[in-house]
C-alpha angles and dihedrals in degrees: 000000000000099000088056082049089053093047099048090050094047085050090051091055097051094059091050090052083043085057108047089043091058098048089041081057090041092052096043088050092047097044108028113357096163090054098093092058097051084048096056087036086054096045099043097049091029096240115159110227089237143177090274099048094040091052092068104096134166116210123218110247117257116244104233109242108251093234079071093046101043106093110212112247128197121194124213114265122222108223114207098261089055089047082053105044084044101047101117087056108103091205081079075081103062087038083062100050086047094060094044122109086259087046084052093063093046119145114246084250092047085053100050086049098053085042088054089052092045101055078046093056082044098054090039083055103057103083095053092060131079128241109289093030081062088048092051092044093053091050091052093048093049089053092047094051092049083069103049094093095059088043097051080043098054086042108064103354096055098032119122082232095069092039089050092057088062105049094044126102137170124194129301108037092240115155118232151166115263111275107271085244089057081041092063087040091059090043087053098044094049088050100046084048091057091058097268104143118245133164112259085229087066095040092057096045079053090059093041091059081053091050097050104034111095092202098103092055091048106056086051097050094046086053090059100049092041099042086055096048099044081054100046090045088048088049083051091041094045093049092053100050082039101060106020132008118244099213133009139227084003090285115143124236146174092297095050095049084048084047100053074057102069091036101057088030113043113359086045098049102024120029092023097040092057094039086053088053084038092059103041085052094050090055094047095048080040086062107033088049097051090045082060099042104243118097090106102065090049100087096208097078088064102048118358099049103039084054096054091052095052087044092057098046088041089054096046094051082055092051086052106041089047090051091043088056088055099047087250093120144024121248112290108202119218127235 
């Protein structure tokens, strides 16, 4: 009996150190999961973490506010006399659910969609009308397309979904591509931008993939982390081959052994692995962004991004220069 008791109680603190162990990796992956590396790095080329190398941070981007983002939009107004000259028109009827207290509350998107079946009822009605009624609808519908940037803008650029990719994270800050079903969202929403017809009820199925895939989050977050960590490791690099070689004649050693390592161990699997799915991230966001007109408002591409991209050649070159020293790698030539 009191051997079952014993090993119940010995099971029962395994899963506690289980436990502990998993939220301790959890937490390490979530606050500082290059740490580890730059630890190693440190260690291995003794190479204090000092002032100067903790001092390199790398902020988070800000999400620009959507009241910065929302583009006012006024819609053309149908005096009486035009009510009048286009009364045959049927499109008066989808006018008139527009400017009912439910039409009031529209989405953006919603919005956009009635809009886009309201220039249609326009351009069905102009061959019922005479002369000047054609004149006045063509001025009307002038009017209405003039807003329709502003209007595809407000939809998708300035919606909380899309603000809301951005912001959200889960878990491990391990930079992907968007979801293949956020994938085929992005895909539905560029082309409905572009004009191709969709039901709202699909549109709005599109935002909320944005709204609810942490991707976005993610792959900035991941920048940031990662941008930070590949410049701290070149500064550690970089002292070491500045004050004292780490192998001579190109002759390998101990340290570099310890070092090829951390390379094929940790750098390879961990760091290089997540800069590759970074990257691939960062090209796919460039290009849907730009098909819908917006990359530039998004101030990561700008900073951010182009940071992340210097402190990984940067890193690597380290990398290369530290292993050629040591015999480890053939002469890379620089562009």
């Amino acid at each position: 009996m009191l051997r079952h008791k014993a090993a119940a109680v010995g099971f029962a603190g395994l899963l506690v150190l289980l436990a502990v162990g998993l939220a301790w990796w959890l937490l390490w992956r979530q606050v500082g999961p290059y740490d580890d590396y730059l630890a190693r790095l440190s260690r291995v080329l003794d190479v204090a973490q000092d002032a100067s190398i903790t001092a390199i941070v790398v902020p988070l981007p800000a999400i620009p506010e959507r009241a910065a983002l929302y583009r006012d939009v006024e819609a053309p107004r149908l005096s009486p006399d035009a009510l009048w000259a286009l009364r045959s028109c049927d499109f008066l009827h989808q006018v008139a659910q527009a400017n009912s207290s439910l039409g009031k509350v529209m989405s953006d998107a919603a919005r956009l969609q009635h809009e886009r079946g309201v220039l249609q009822g326009m351009q069905d009605c102009l061959a019922e009308l005479d002369a000047p009624a054609q004149s006045l609808l063509r001025e009307l519908m002038t009017q209405l397309a003039a807003i329709q940037d502003a209007r595809r803008w407000n939809a998708v650029v300035a919606s909380k979904e899309l603000r809301r990719h951005w912001t959200l994270a889960r878990g491990a800050l391990q930079a992907r591509a968007p979801t293949p079903g956020t994938e085929l969202a992005m895909d539905r929403l560029q082309q409905w931008l572009a004009g191709q017809a969709y039901p709202l009820a699909e549109i709005e199925r599109a935002l909320g993939a944005l709204y609810h895939d942490p991707s976005g989050g993610q792959w900035l977050r991941t920048l940031q982390s990662l941008t930070q960590a590949l410049e701290r490791g070149s500064a550690i690099i970089q002292q070491r081959l500045d004050t004292r070689p780490i192998c001579y004649r190109e002759q390998g050693n101990a340290r570099s052994q310890r070092l090829l390592g951390i390379l094929y161990k940790v750098y390879n699997p961990l760091v290089q692995a997540d800069a590759a799915r970074a990257s691939q991230a960062t090209r796919r966001y460039r290009d849907w962004l730009s098909a819908v007109g917006s990359v530039e408002v998004w101030g990561w591409f700008d900073d951010l991004v182009p940071r992340y991209e210097r402190a990984l050649r940067a890193h690597t070159l380290a990398w290369q220069a530290m292993l050629k020293q040591c015999g480890a790698l053939p002469s890379v030539a620089e562009n």
